[in-house]
C-alpha positions as CSV (number, residue, x, y, z in Angstrom):
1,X,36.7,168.1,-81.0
2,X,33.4,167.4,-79.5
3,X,32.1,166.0,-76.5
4,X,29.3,162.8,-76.1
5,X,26.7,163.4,-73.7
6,X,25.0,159.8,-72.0
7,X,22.5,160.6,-69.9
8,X,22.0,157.3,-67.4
9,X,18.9,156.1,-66.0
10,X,18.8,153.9,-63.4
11,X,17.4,152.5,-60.0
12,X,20.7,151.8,-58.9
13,X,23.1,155.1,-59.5
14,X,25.8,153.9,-57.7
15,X,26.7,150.6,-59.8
16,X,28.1,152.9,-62.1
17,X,30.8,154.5,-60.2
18,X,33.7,152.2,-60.3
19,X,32.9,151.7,-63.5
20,X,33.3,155.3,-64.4
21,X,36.6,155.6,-62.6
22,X,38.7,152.9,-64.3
23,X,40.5,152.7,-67.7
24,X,39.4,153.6,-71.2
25,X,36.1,155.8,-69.7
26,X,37.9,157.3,-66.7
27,X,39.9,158.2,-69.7
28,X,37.3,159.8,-71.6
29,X,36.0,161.7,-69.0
30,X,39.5,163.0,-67.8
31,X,40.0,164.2,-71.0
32,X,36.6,166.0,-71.4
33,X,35.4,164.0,-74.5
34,X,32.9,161.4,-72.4
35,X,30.3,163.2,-70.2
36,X,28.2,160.8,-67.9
37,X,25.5,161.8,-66.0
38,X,23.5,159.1,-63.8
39,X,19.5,160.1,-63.1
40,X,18.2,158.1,-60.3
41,X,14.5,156.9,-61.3
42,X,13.3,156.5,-57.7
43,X,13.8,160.2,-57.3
44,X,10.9,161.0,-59.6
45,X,8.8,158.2,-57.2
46,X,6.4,160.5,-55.1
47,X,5.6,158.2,-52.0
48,X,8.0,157.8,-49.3
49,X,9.2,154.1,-50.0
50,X,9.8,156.1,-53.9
51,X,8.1,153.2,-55.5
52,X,8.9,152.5,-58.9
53,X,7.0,149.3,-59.9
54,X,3.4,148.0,-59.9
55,X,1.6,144.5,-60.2
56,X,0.7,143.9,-64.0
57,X,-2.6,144.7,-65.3
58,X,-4.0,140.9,-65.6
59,X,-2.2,139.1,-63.6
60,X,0.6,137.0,-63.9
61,X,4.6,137.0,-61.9
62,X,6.9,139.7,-61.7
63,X,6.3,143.6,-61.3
64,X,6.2,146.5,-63.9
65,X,7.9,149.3,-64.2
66,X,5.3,152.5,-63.8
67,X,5.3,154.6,-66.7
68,X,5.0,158.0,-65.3
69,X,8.0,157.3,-62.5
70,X,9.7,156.6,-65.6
71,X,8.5,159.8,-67.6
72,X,9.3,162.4,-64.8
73,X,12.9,160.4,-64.9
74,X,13.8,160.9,-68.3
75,X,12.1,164.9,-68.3
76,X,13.9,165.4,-66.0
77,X,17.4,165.1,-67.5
78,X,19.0,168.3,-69.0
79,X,18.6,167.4,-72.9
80,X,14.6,167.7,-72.4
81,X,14.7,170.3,-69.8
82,X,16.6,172.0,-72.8
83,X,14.2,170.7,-75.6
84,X,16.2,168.9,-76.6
85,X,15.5,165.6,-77.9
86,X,18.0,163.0,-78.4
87,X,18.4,159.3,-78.7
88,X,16.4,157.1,-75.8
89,X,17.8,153.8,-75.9
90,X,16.1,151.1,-73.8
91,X,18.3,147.8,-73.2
92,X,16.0,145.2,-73.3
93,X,16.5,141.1,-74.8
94,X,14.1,142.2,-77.1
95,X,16.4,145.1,-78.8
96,X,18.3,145.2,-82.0
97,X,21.3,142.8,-81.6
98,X,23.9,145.5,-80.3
99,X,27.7,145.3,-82.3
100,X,30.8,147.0,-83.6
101,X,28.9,148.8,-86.4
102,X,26.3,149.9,-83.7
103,X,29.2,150.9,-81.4
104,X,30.6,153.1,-84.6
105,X,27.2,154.9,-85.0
106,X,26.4,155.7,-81.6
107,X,30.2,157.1,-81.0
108,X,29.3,159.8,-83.8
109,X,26.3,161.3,-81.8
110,X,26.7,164.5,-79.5
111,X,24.5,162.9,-76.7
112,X,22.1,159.8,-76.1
113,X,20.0,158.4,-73.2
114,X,20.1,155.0,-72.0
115,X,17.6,153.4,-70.1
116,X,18.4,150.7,-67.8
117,X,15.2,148.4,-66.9
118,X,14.5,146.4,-64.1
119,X,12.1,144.2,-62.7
120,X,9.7,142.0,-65.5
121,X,9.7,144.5,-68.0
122,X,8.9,148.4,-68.8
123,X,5.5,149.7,-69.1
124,X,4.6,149.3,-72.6
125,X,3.3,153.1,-72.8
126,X,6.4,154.2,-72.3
127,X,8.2,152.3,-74.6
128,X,5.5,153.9,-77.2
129,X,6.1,157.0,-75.9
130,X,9.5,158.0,-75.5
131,X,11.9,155.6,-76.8
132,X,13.7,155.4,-80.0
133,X,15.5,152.1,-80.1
134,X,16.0,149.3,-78.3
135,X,19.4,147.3,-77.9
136,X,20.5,144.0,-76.7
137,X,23.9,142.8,-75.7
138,X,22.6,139.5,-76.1
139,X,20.3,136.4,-75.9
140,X,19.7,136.0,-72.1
141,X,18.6,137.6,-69.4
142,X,20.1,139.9,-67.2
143,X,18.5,141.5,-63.5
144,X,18.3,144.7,-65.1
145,X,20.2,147.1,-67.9
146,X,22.8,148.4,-65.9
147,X,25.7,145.8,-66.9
148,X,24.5,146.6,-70.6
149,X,25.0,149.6,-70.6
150,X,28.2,149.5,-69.1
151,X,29.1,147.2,-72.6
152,X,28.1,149.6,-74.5
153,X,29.3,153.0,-72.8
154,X,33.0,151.1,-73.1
155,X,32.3,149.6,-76.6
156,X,31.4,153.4,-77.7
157,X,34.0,155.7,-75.8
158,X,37.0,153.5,-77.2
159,X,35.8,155.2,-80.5
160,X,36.1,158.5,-79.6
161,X,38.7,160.3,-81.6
162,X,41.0,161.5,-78.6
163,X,40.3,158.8,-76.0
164,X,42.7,156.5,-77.3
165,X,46.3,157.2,-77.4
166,X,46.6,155.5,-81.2
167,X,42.9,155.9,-82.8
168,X,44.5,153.3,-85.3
169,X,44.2,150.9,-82.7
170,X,40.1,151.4,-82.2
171,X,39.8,151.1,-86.2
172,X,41.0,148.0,-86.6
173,X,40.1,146.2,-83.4
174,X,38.2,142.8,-83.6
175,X,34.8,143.3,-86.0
176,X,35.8,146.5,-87.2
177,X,36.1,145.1,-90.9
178,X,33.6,141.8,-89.7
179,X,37.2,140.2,-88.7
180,X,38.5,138.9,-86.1
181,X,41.7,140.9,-85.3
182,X,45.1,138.5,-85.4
183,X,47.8,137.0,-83.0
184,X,49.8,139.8,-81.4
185,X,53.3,139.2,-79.4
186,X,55.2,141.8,-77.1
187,X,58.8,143.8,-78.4
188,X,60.3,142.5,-75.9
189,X,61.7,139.6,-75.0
190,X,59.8,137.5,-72.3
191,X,61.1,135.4,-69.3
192,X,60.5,132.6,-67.2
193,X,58.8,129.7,-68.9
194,X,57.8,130.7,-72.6
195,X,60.2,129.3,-75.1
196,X,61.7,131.4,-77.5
197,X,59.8,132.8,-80.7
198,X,60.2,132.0,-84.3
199,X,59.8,134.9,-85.8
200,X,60.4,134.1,-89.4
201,X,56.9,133.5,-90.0
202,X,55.4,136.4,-87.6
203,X,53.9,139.2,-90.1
204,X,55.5,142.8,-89.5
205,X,51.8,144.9,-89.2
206,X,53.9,148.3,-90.2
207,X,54.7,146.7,-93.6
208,X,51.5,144.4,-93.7
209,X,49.7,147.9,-93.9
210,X,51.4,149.8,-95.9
211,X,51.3,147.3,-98.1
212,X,47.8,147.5,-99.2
């Protein structure tokens, strides 16, 4: 059984560690299918105040991140110290719509990179340069690419085969089959204020699957 790889790039490292250390990915990781490694950008910054970000060329509001911080960042990660060169993903609104069937893909590579932006946007020579697709987790505007790619570290490692104690139950979650998964109820009975069930029209899922 093999092992995913994501390689993190960030200004801010340390978003990621509760994140990292709490359910279905601490579960990955425990379990030595999920590797995460987090690369600080700023370390790559050469001045003192490790400067990442520049006025844009023109004019206008907001600052830009500097293309060869950015470079030294992403060389320096082990896949391209290695020559290796895998998926860069850069999480930006302007990205491919991310989803379940994206999700499915990216949980059958052996490693990827993402890119977490901040600031006004990425230096556009970069973009050219080293990355191979471009995701969004939606239409709006976040501070930076951290909280995406949290969604979509969690939306992949679910589909690991391993991580989940029933695989079943990744392969036909919600979207899985462009659906919308169905009402679910406990075994057991429930107390307090919740009247009883009627279970005479409840659908058994063991014999609603085996019988198609």
């Amino acid at each position: 059984m093999g092992r995913l790889s994501i390689h993190i790039l960030s200004i801010f490292p340390g978003i990621f560690e509760d994140f990292l250390n709490y359910g279905i990915v601490r579960r990955a990781v425990e379990k030595k299918l999920l590797d995460v490694s987090i690369v600080n950008i700023r370390d790559s910054a050469p001045d003192k105040h490790k400067t990442v970000d520049d006025l844009p060329y023109g004019g206008g509001a907001g600052m830009i991140m500097k293309p060869d911080i950015l470079a030294a960042s992403l060389e320096s990660t082990v896949p391209f110290r290695e020559n290796r060169r895998p998926e860069v993903i850069f999480l930006t609104p302007q990205g491919k719509r991310f989803d379940q069937s994206h999700a499915n893909k990216m949980s059958m590579l052996d490693e990827f990179i993402l890119i977490c932006g901040r600031y006004r946007a990425v230096d556009e020579r970069f973009r050219e340069t080293y990355v191979t697709d471009e995701i969004s987790i939606g239409d709006y505007v976040l501070s930076g690419g951290e909280p995406a790619a949290m969604v979509v570290i969690d939306a992949v490692a679910r589909l690991i085969p391993g991580v989940l104690n029933d695989f079943e139950s990744g392969i036909e979650d919600s979207f899985q089959n462009a659906l919308l998964d169905c009402p679910w109820f406990p075994l057991s009975k429930t107390s307090g204020t919740f009247c009883p069930m009627n279970i005479s029209g409840l659908v058994n899922h063991g014999q609603s699957r085996s019988a198609f």
